[in-house]
C-alpha positions in Angstrom: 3.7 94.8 112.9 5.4 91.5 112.6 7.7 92.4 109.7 8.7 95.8 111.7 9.7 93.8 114.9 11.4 91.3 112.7 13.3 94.2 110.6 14.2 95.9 113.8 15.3 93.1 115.4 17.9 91.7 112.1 18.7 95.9 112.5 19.6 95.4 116.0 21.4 92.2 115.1 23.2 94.0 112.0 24.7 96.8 114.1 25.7 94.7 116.5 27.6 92.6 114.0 29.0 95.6 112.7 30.5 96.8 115.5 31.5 93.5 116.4 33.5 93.1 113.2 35.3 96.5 113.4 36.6 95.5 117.3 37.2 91.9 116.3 40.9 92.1 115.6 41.1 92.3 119.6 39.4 90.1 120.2 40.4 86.5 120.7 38.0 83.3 119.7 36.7 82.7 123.1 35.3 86.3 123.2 33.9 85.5 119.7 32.5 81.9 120.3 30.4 84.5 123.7 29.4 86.9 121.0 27.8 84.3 118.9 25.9 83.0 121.9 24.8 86.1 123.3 23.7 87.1 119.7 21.3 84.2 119.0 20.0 84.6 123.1 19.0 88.4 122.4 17.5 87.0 118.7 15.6 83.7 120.6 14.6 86.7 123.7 13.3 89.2 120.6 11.4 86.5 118.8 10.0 85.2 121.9 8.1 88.8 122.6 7.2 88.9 119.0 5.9 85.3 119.2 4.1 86.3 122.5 2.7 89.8 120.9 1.8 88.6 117.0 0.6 84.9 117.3 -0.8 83.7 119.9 -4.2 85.3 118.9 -4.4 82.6 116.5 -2.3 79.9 117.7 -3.0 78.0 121.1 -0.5 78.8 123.6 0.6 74.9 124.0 1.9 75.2 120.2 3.9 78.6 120.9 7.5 76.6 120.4 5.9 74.9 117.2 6.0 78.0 116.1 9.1 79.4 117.2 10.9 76.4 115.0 8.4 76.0 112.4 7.3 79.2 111.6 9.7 81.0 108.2 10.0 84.3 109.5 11.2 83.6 112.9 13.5 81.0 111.5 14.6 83.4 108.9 15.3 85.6 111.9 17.8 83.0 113.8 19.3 82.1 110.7 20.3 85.3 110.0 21.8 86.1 113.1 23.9 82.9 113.4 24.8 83.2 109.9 26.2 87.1 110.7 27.6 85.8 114.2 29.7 83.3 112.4 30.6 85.6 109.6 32.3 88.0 112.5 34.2 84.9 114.0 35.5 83.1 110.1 36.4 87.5 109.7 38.2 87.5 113.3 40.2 84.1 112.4 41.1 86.0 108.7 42.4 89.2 110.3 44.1 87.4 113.2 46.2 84.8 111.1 46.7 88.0 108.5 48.3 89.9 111.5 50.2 86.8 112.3 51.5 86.0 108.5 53.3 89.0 108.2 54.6 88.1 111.6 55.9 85.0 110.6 57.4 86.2 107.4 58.6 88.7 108.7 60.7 86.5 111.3 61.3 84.1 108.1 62.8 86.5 105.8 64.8 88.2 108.4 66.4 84.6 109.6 67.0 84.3 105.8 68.2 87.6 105.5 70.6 86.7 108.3 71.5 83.3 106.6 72.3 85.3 103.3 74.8 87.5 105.1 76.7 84.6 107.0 76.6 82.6 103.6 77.8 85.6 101.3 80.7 86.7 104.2 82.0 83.1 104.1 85.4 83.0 102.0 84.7 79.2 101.4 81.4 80.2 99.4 81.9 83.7 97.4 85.5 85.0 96.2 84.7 88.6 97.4 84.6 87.2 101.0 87.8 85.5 100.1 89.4 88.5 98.8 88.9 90.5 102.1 90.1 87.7 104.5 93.3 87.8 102.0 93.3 91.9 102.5 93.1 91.4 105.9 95.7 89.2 106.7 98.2 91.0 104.1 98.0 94.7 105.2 100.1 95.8 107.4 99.4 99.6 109.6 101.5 101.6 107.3 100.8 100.6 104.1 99.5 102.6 100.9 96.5 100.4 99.7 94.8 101.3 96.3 91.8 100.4 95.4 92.2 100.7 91.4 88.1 100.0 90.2 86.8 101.7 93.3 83.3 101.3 91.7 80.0 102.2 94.2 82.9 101.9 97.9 82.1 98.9 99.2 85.4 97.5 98.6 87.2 100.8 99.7 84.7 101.2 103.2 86.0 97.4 103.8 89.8 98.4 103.5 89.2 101.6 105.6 88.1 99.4 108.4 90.7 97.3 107.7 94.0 100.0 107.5 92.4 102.7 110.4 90.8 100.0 113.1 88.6 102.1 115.4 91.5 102.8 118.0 92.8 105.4 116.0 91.5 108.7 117.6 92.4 112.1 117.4 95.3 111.9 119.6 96.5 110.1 117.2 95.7 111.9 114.4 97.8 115.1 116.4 100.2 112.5 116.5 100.9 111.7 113.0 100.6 115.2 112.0 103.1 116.4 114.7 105.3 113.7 113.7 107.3 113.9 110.2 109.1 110.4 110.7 105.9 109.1 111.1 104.1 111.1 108.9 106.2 109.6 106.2 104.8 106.4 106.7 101.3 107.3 107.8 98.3 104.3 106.0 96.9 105.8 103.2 94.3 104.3 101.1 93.7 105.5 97.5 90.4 104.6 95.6 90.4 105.4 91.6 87.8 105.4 88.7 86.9 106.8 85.6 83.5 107.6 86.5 82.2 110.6 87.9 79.5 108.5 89.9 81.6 105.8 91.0 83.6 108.3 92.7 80.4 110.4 94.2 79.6 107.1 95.7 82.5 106.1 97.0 82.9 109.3 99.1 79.5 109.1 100.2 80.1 106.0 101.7 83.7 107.0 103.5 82.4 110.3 104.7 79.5 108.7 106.3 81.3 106.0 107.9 84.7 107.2 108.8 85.7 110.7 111.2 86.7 113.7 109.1 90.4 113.3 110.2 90.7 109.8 109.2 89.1 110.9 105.4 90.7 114.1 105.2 94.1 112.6 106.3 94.6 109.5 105.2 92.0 109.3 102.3 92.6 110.0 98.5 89.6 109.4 95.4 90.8 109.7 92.3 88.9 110.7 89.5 90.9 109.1 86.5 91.8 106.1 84.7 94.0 103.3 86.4 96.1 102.5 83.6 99.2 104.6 84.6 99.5 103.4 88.4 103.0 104.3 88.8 101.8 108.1 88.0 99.4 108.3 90.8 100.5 110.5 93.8 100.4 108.8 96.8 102.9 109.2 100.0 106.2 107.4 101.2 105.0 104.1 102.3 105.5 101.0 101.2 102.7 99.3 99.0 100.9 96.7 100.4 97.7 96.0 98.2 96.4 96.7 95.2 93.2 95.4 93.9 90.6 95.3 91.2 87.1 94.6 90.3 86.8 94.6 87.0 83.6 94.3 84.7 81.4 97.3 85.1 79.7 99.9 87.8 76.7 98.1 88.9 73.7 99.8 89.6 73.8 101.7 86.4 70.8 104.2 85.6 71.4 104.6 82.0 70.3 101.9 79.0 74.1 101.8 78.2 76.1 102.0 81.7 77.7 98.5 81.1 79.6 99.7 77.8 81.8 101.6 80.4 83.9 98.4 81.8 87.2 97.8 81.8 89.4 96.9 79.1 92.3 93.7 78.5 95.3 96.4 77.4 94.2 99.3 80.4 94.1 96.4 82.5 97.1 94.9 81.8 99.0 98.1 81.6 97.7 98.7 85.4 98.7 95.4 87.1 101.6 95.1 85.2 102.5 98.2 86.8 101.1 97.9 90.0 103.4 94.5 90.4 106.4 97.2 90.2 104.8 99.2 93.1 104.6 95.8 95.7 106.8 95.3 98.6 108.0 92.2 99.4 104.7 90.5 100.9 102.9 92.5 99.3 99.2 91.4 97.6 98.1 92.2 94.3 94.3 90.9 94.3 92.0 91.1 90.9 88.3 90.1 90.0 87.8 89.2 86.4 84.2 88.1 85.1 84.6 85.6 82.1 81.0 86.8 81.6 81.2 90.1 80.4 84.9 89.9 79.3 86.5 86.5 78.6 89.5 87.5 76.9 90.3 90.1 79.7 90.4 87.4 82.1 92.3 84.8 80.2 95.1 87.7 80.0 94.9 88.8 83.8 95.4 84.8 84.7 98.1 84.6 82.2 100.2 87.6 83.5 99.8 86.1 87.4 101.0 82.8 86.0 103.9 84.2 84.6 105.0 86.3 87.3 105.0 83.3 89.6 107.1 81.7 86.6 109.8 84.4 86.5 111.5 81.9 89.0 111.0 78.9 86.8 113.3 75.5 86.9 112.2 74.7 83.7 114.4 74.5 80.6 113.2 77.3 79.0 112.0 79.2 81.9 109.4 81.9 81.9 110.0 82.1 78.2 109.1 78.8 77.9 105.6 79.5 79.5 105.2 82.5 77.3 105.3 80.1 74.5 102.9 77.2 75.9 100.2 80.1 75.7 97.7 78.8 73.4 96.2 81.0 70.4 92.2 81.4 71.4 89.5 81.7 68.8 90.1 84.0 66.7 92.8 86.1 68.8 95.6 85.4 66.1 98.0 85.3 69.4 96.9 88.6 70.5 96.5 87.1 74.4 100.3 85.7 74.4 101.6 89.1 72.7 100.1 91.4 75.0 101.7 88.7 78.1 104.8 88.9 76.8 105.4 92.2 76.4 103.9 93.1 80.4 106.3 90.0 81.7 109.2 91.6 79.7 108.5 94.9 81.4 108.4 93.6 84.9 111.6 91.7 84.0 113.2 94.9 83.2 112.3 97.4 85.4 111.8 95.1 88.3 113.9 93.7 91.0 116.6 90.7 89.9 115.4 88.6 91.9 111.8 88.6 92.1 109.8 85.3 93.2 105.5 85.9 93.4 103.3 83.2 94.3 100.0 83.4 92.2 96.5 81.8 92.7 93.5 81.2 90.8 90.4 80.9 93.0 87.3 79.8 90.8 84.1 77.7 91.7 84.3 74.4 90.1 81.0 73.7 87.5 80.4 77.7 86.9 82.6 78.9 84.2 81.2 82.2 83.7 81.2 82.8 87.8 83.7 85.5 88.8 87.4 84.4 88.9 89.7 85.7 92.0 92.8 85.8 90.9 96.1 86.7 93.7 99.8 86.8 93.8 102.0 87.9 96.3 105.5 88.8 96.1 107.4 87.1 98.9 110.9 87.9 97.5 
C-alpha cells in the first residue's frame, strides 16, 4: 500500500514536471522558483497522508516527523521531487539563454555585417570602393561608359545608378526618343564578356534593378571578346569611362572556370584602344591581380606609365622610359616589346598633343592584393 501511494505520488510529481518542462520556455524564474515550492508542498502534503495512513500503527504518534525525515522511502520521495523541480528550472534557464543567444548573435553579426559594408564601401580601405568614387566624380550625363570585363554586374548595376540617377522617368525617356539632337547624345552604358554566364548575370541584375525603358534604351550587353574596342557599336557620344576587372568570373561552377581569365596581349590590345576612344577628362580605370596574372599587371601599369610619359621633359622622352623597362624573369623583353608597340600606336593614331595623368593605387605590405590602376586624359 505504501509503495503504491509512494509510486503515485513520484507519478503525480512526474507529470507535473513534464508538463512543467514543455511550458517552461514562458515561463520566467520567479514562476519556476513557485513551481519548485509548490512541488515539494504537494510531495510533504502526500507524504504526510501516507505517514498518517501506513505508520503510525507501529510508530507512536510523537515520533511521526522522525519519520517523515528519517524514514528512506519518504525521503526518497522529496528527493525526487526537488531533484525533478530543479531539473525544470536548470532546463528553463538552458532554453531561455538559448532563445537569447541567437538573439544576441543575431544582433552581433548583423552590427558586423553592417561594419563589413561601411568598411568594404570606404575608398580609403578597398580599391573597388575607390574605383567607383573615381567613376562617379568622372562621368558626365551623356557619356558612353563601357564596362569591358562585365563579369557577374555588379560593376555595371553600380554605373547604371551612376549614368541614369532615379530622376529619369518616362517623360524623359519620350523625351529623348522624340528628340534626335538629343538622341544623339543620349548615356549609354555598354557591358562586354566572353562568357555566356557572365552576360546571363549581368542582365539579370540590370533587368531587376532598372525600368524596362532605361535597359531597353540606354542599355547594351555584349557577348564577345574586348580586344577590338574600337569595333564595338555604340552611339554618338563622347566616351567617358572605360574600365576593367581583370582576373577571372568568380563564382565559377566548374573545376576549371579560372582557366577562362584574361590575357596580357587581349588586354593590352583593349586599353590600348580604349585610350583612343577617351575624351578629354575622360577615365580609363583597370583592376589587375598580381595573383593570378603577374605579368599581365606589370604590362597594364607599364602602358599607364607611358601614356602619362607621352608628355615627358626628359632627354629622351617617352622613348626613354620605354627603354628603362626592365627585362623580368624569364620574359626575354617580352613586357617592354608588347609596351612599345601599344605606346607607338596611341602615338600614331592619337591626338598630337595628348597629356594623361596615370595612378597606381596599391595597399602597401600586400603584393599579391589587387592593384587599381587610372589615367585620365586631361588634354
Amino acid at each position: 500500500m505504501t509503495s503504491n501511494d509512494n509510486s503515485d505520488g513520484d507519478s503525480t510529481i512526474s507529470n507535473k514536471g513534464r508538463q512543467s518542462a514543455s511550458t517552461s520556455s514562458t515561463w520566467d524564474n520567479k514562476s519556476l522558483v513557485g513551481l519548485l515550492e509548490k512541488t515539494t508542498s504537494r510531495a510533504m502534503s502526500t507524504l504526510s497522508s501516507t505517514i498518517n495512513t501506513d505508520f503510525t500503527k507501529d510508530f507512536d504518534t510523537t515520533k511521526d516527523s522522525d519519520v517523515t525525515t528519517k524514514d528512506p522511502t519518504v525521503q526518497n520521495v522529496m528527493d525526487a521531487a526537488i531533484i525533478r523541480s530543479s531539473s525544470i528550472l536548470d532546463k528553463d534557464n538552458d532554453v531561455n539563454s538559448n532563445d537569447i543567444e541567437p538573439r544576441e548573435q543575431q544582433s552581433k553579426h548583423k552590427k558586423q555585417h553592417q561594419d563589413k559594408r561601411t568598411y568594404l564601401g570606404n575608398p580609403s580601405v578597398t580599391p573597388t570602393a575607390l574605383a567607383h568614387s573615381l567613376w562617379r566624380s568622372t562621368i558626365l550625363p551623356s557619356d558612353t561608359v563601357i564596362d569591358a570585363t562585365c563579369g557577374n554586374g555588379k560593376d555595371c548595376l553600380a554605373l547604371s545608378r551612376m549614368l541614369f540617377p532615379d530622376s529619369i522617368n518616362a517623360d524623359t525617356e519620350e523625351d529623348i526618343a522624340d528628340d534626335d539632337d538629343t538622341k544623339a547624345s543620349k548615356p549609354q552604358l555598354i557591358g562586354i564578356d566572353i562568357q555566356p554566364r557572365a552576360i546571363q548575370n549581368t542582365r539579370q541584375s540590370l533587368l531587376s534593378s532598372l525600368s524596362s525603358d532605361i535597359y531597353y534604351n540606354h542599355i547594351s550587353i555584349l557577348e564577345q571578346s574586348h580586344e577590338h574596342l574600337m569595333d564595338v557599336p555604340r552611339d554618338k557620344s563622347s566616351v567617358g569611362l572605360v574600365c576593367y576587372n581583370l582576373g577571372y568570373l568568380p563564382g565559377g561552377v566548374t573545376d576549371n572556370y579560372k582557366e577562362c581569365q584574361t590575357q596580357t596581349e587581349t588586354t593590352l590590345n583593349s586599353i590600348t584602344e580604349a585610350s583612343l576612344l577617351l575624351r578629354v577628362g575622360g577615365l580609363l580605370s583597370i583592376m589587375t591581380y598580381p595573383g593570378s596574372n603577374l605579368e599581365e599587371s606589370i604590362v597594364v601599369e607599364h602602358f599607364i606609365e607611358g601614356l602619362a610619359m607621352l608628355t615627358t621633359r626628359g632627354q629622351d622622352g617617352w622613348r626613354g622610359y620605354l627603354e628603362s623597362i626592365p627585362n623580368y624573369n624569364d620574359d626575354n623583353g617580352r613586357v617592354r616589346m608588347l609596351v612599345t608597340h601599344a605606346l607607338e600606336r596611341v602615338v600614331a593614331e592619337g591626338m598630337k598633343k595628348q597629356t594623361w595623368r596615370s595612378f597606381s593605387h596599391k595597399p602597401l605590405g600586400r603584393p599579391l592584393s589587387p592593384v587599381l590602376v587610372t589615367v585620365m586624359r586631361i588634354k
